[in-house]
C-alpha positions as CSV (number, residue, x, y, z in Angstrom):
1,X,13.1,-2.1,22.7
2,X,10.3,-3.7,25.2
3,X,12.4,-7.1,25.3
4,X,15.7,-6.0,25.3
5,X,17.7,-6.5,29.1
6,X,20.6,-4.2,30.4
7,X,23.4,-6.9,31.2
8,X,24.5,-5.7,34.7
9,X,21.3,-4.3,35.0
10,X,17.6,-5.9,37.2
11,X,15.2,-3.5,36.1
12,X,11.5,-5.5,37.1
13,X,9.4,-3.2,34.7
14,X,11.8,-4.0,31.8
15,X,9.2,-5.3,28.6
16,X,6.3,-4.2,30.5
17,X,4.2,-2.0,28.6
18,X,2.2,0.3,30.8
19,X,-1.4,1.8,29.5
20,X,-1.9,5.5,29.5
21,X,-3.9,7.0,31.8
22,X,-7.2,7.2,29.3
23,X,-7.3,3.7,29.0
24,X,-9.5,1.4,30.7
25,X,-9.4,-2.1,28.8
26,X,-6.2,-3.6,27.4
27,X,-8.2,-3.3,24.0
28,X,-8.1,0.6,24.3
29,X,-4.7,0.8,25.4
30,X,-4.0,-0.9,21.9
31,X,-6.7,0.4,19.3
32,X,-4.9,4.3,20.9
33,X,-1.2,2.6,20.0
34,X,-2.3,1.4,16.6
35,X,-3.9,4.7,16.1
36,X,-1.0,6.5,16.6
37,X,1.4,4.4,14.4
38,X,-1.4,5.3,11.7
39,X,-1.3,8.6,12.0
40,X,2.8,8.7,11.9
41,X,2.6,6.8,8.7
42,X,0.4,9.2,7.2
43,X,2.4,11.7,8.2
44,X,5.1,10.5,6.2
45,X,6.5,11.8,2.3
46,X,6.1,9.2,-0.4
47,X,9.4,8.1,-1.3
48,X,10.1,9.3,-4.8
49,X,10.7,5.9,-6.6
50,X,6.9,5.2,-5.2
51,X,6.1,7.8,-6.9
52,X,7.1,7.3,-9.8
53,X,6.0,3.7,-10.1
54,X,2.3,5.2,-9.4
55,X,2.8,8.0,-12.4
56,X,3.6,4.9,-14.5
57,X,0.5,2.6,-13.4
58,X,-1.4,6.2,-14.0
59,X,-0.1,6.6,-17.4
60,X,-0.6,2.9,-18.3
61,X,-3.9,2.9,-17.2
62,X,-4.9,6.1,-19.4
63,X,-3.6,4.6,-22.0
64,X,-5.3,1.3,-21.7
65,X,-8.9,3.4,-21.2
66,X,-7.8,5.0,-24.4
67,X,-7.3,1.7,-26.4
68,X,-10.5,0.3,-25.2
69,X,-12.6,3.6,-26.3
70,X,-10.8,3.4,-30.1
71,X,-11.4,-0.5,-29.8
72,X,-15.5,0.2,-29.2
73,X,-15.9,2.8,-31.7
């Protein structure tokens, strides 16, 4: 936790994030970071209740496409 203090404990780099060593700007050092918690994320399984409630908007929406076509005819 960057903010977080050791009581008992003077540590002067404590919250101080440091840029890796390919970064050159502040600005690369984050777009990398935010990269990297993208890529995690997408890493991840889909909890199943999530996917459930997107079978359910799938089936509801087929459904809906299918009452509009026997509505046109």
């Amino acid at each position: 936790m960057a903010g977080h203090t050791r009581p008992g404990r003077l540590d002067p780099d404590c919250g101080i994030i440091k840029p890796t060593a390919g970064a050159k700007k502040k600005e690369d050092w984050i777009g990398n970071q935010l990269k990297k918690v993208y890529d995690e994320a997408l890493c991840e399984d889909i909890p199943p209740d999530m996917l459930e409630l997107l079978s359910a908007l799938d089936d509801s929406d087929a459904d809906k496409t299918a009452s509009d076509e026997e509505a046109a005819e």
